[in-house]
C-alpha positions in Angstrom: 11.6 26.5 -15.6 11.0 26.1 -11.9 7.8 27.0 -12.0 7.0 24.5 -14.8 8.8 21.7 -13.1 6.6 22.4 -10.2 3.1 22.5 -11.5 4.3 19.3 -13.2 5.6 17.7 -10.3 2.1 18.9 -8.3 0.4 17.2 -11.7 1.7 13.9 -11.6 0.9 13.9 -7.4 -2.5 14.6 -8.1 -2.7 12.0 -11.0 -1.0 9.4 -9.0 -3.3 9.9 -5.7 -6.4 9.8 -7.9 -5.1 6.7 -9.2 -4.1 4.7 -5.9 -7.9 3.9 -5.2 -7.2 5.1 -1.7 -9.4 7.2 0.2 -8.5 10.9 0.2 -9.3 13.0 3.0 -11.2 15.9 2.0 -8.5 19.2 1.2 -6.0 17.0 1.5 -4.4 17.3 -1.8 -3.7 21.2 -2.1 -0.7 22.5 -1.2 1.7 19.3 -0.8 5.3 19.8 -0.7 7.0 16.5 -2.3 11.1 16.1 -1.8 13.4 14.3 -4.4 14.2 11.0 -2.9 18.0 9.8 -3.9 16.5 7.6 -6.7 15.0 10.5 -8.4 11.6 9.5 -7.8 8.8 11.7 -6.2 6.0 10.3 -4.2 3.6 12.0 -2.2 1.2 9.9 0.2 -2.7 10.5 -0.2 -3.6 8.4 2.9 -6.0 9.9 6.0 -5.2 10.7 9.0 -7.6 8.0 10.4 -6.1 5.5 8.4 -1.9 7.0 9.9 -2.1 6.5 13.0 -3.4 3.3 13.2 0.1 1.6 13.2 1.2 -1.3 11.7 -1.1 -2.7 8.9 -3.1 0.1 8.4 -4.6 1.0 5.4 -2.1 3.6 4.9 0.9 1.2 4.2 0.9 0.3 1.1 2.2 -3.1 1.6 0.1 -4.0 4.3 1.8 -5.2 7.9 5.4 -4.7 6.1 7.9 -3.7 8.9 9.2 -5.0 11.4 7.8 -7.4 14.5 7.3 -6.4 17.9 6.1 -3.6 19.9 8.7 -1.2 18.6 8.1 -2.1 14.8 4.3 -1.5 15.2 4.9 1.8 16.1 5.1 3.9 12.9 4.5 8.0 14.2 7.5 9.7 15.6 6.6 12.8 17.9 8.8 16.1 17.4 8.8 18.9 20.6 7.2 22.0 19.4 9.8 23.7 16.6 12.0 20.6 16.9 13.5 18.2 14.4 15.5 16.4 17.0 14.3 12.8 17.2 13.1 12.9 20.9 15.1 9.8 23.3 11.4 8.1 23.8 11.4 7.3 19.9 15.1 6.6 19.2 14.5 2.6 19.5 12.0 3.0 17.8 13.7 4.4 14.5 17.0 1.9 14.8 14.4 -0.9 14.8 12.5 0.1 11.2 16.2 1.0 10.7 17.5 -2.8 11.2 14.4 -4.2 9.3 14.8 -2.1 6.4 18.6 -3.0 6.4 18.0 -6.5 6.6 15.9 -6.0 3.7 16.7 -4.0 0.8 13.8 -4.4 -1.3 11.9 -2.2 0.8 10.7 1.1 0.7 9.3 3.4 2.9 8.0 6.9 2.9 8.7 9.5 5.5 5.8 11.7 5.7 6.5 15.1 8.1 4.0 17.1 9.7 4.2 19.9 12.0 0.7 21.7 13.8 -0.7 25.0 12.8 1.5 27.2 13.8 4.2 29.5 12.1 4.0 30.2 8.6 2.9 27.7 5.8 6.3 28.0 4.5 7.7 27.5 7.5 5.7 24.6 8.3 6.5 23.0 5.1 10.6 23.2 5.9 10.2 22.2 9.3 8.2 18.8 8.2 11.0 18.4 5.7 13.7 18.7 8.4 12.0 15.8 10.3 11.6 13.5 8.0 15.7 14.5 6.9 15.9 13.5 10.4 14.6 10.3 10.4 15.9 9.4 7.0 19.2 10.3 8.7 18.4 8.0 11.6 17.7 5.5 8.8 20.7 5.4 7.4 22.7 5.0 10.5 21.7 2.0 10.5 22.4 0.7 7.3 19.3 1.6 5.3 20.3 2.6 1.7 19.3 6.1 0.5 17.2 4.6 -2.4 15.0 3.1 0.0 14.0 6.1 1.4 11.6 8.8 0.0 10.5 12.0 2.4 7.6 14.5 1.3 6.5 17.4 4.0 2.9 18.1 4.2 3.6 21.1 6.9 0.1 21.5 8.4 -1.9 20.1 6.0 -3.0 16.8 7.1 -3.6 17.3 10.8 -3.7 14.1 12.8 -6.2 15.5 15.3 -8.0 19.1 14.9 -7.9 21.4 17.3 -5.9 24.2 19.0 -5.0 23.0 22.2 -1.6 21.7 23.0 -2.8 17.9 22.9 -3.7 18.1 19.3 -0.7 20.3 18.7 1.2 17.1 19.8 0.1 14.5 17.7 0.4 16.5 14.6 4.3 17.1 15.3 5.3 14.3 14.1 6.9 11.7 11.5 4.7 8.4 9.7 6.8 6.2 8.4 4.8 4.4 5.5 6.2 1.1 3.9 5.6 1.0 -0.1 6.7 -1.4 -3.1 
């Protein structure tokens, strides 16, 4: 039964990424791990890594410059230590202010996409993204942000932010993209 759920479940990713008319990044759809959101729903991202870290009203958000204003709403990639899920002090503000926004307005979505770099396990990867973006969904909803307006998926080490295997590119691909969608 599980196994069926999950082929179907990777089925309907695929079908759904094919459909967005986004640009997939090449061997960027294999091996996805998508979380259950409170609403049930499941929704897995199929955006580049070009596109994520370009910050407010990049192509990757789905709803263009959706979020909110200022120099701590464009900022949409939380950094994690190495094996961390703790939200580092630097990016705190920066979670309580898409935390206020989304709040403020509960017809919004977002997506909480986490990433880790290439090392440990690919299992391991894949719950340590998920515990990030748990985090930051947490963070969320400490400020108000109703459950159902939140969906997580963990992508481990799959979409890489910046190749390489040096600690500067290990550092950009720990990390958190928070992705507004409707």
């Amino acid at each position: 039964m599980r196994k069926t759920l999950t082929v179907l479940l990777m089925a309907s990713v695929l079908a759904l990424s094919a459909c967005s008319g986004k640009k997939v990044k090449p061997g960027a759809t294999g091996g996805e791990a998508v979380s259950s959101t409170a609403a049930g729903a499941q929704t897995a991202g199929a955006d580049g890594a070009e596109a994520s870290t370009k910050g407010a009203g990049s192509a990757g958000n789905a709803v263009g410059a959706l979020g909110p204003s200022g120099a701590l709403g464009s900022q949409r990639v939380i950094y994690f230590d190495f094996d961390s899920s703790d939200i580092r002090p630097e990016f705190v503000d920066v979670v309580a202010a898409h935390g206020r926004f989304l709040a403020s307005n509960a017809s919004i979505h977002v997506r909480l996409e986490g990433h880790t770099d290439e090392r440990g396990t690919r299992e391991y990867n894949i719950g340590l993204g998920e515990r990030r973006a748990q985090t930051v969904k947490r963070a969320l909803a400490l400020q108000g942000v109703q459950e159902s307006q939140i969906a997580t998926v963990s992508y481990g080490e799959e979409r890489p932010a910046v190749a390489g295997s040096d600690e500067a590119a290990y550092s950009k691909n720990r990390r958190v993209e928070i992705f507004y969608i409707n």
